[in-house]
N, C-alpha and C positions, 0 to 999 in steps of 0.2 A: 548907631546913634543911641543915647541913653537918657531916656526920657522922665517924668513921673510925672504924680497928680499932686495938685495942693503941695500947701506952704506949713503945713504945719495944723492946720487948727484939728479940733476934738473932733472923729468921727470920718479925717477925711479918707480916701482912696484911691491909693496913686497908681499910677502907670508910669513904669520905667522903659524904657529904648536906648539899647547901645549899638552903634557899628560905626560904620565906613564910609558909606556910600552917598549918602546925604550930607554939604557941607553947613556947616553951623550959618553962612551966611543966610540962607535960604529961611531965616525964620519962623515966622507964623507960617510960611507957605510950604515946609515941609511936612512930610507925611505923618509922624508921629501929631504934631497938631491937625493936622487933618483928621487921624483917627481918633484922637481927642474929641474933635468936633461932632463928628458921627455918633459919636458914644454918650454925647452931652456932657463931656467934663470939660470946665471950664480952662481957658487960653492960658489963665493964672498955674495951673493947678498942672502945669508939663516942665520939668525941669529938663533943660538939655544940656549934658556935659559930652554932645558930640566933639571928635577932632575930625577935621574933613583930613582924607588920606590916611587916616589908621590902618595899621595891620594887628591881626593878632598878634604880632611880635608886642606893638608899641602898643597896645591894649593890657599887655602882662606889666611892660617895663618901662612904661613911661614914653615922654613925656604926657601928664594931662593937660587938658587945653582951658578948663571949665574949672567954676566951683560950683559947689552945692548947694543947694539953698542954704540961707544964711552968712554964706562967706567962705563956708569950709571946705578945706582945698588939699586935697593928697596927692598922691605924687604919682599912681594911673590909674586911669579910667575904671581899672577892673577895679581896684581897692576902693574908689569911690562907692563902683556898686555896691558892691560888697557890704560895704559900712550902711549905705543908706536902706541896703535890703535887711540888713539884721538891726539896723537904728527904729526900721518901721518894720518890722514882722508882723502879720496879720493885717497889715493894710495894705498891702500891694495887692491889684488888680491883677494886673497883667504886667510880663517882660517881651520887649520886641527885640531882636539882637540881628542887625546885619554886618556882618565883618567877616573878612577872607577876602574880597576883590582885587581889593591891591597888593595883595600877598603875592599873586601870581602875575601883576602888570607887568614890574619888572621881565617877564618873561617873553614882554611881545616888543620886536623891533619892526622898519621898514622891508626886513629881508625876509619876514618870516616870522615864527613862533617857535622859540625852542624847547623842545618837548624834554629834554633832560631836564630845563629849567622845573615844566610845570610838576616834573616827577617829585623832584626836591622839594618845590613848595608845599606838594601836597603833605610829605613829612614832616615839616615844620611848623605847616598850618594846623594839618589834620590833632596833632600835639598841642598846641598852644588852643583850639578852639575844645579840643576835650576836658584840656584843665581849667577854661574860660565857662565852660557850662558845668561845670563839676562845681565850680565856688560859688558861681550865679544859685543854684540849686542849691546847697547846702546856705546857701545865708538866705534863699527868700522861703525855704520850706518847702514840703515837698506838693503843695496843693496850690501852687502860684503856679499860672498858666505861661509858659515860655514861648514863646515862637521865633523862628529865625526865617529868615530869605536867601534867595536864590539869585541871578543873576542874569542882568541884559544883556548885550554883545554893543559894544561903546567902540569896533572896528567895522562896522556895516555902512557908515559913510564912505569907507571907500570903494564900495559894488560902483557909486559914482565913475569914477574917474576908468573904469574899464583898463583891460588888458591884464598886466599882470600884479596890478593896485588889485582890480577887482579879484584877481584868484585869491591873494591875500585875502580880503574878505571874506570870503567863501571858504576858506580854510580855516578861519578864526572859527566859526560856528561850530564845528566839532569840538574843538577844544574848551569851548565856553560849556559843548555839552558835559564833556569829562568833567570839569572844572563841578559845573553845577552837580552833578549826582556824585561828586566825592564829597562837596559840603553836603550835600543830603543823608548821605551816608550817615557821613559823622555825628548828624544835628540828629538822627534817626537811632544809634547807638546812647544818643545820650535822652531818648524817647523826647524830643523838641519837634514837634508837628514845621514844616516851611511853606512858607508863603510864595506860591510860583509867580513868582516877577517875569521870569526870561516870557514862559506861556502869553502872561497878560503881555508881551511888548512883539507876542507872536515871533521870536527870535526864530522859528525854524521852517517860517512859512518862506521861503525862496522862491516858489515859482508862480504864486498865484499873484499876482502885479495890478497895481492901480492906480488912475490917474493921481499925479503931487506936482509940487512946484517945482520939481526935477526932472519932469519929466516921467512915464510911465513906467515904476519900478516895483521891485516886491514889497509888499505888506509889512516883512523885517525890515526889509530900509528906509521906509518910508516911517515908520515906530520911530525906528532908531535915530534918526534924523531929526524930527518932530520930537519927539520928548527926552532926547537930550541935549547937551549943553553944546555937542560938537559942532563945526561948521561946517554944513552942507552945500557943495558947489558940482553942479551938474561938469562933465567931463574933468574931473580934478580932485586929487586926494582932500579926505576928510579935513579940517581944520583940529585936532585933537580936543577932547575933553569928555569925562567918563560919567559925568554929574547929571540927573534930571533937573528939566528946567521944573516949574510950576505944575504944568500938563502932565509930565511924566512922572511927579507927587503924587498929584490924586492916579492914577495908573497903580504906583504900586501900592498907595492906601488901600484900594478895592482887592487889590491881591492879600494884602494883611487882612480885611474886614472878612473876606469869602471863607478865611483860617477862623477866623475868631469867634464870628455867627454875628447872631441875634443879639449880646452883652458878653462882656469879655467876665 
């Protein structure tokens, strides 16, 4: 998601946010205003040219979803940033950048997860999110603070429905681990500090279980459940969906703030 601060006037200082993971519906209640809020810059002063469901593909190559403050409107996301990080140089705060998640969705069906799938993405991700931080970086200068994030596990509703739904879950959590420390990697070659999201949503605590309205489950299902968009149904596969609701905004706000400190 791709955020900033202020409209313009003399003096101000924005904060930009771009990725994936947060759909534009979720307005004020998503986390870049959240972390707006924290920081006391004003609701005005956050530009979002999020696309819910971007990939670093669609990140590089279009389509954009948003305009810019003012009207001004390019043809992707990154070229937005871009423009608006070298239009305002010297004013940007901070950059927040989550993208990559659904580079690798495609990779998970009901029968499984396929691993050739996730090998390939990471080649085509690990690429497109190196030349995504390389332009972020050369247009906002090299003393703007960049952070990126890391990722939930948005298949742990199915621990639910037990038998071989739940191995399926339980199998998903390694691969979410690979998944997460090859974007680290990459956001860590391009020296981008991340924001552990998966940790705050306790994704790999499995066995330590406590009372929910499903019944007594792990602390990752119980996260996962609760602060995302999926449908949770005690003996029955997940309802799909990969989005934080409200709750799991602020969640991963507190994971971007614990990156950022004191004042970004």
């Amino acid at each position: 998601m791709l955020g900033t601060t202020s409209a313009g006037a003399t003096g101000s200082r924005y904060y930009l946010a771009l990725g994936d993971s947060v759909p534009v519906w979720d307005g004020l209640s998503s986390y870049p205003y959240l972390i707006a809020s924290h920081y006391g810059i004003p609701k005005a002063s956050v530009v979002d040219i999020a696309c819910s469901g971007a990939t670093t593909t669609s990140m590089i190559s279009g389509p954009s979803c948003a305009s810019l403050p003012g009207g001004k409107r390019l043809a992707t996301q990154l070229r937005e940033a871009a423009f608006f990080l070298h239009e305002h140089r010297g004013s940007v705060t901070l950059v927040t950048i989550d993208i990559g998640g659904n580079d690798f969705l495609k990779c998970a069906v009901r029968t499984g997860i396929n691993l050739t799938c996730v090998k390939a993405a990471e080649r085509t991700t690990g690429a497109n999110l190196t030349s995504i931080l390389k332009q972020l970086r050369n247009s906002a200068g090299a003393s703007v603070p960049v952070i990126g994030m890391n990722y939930y596990d948005p298949f742990l509703g199915d621990w639910l429905a037990g038998g071989a739904t739940r191995t399926y879950a339980l199998a998903s959590v390694p691969v979410v681990d690979q998944v997460d420390a090859f974007l680290s990697t990459t956001y860590a070659d391009a020296s981008v500090p991340v924001a552990n999201v998966k940790a705050a949503f306790h994704t790999n605590d499995l066995s330590h279980r406590v009372a929910s309205r499903w019944g007594h489950v792990p602390v990752a299902v119980d996260d996962a459940c609760t602060w995302l968009d999926i449908v949770c149904t005690a003996g029955q596969p997940e309802g799909f969906g990969d989005d934080p609701v409200a709750s799991g905004a602020v969640v991963i706000t507190h994971a971007f703030e614990r990156v950022i400190g004191k004042t970004p």
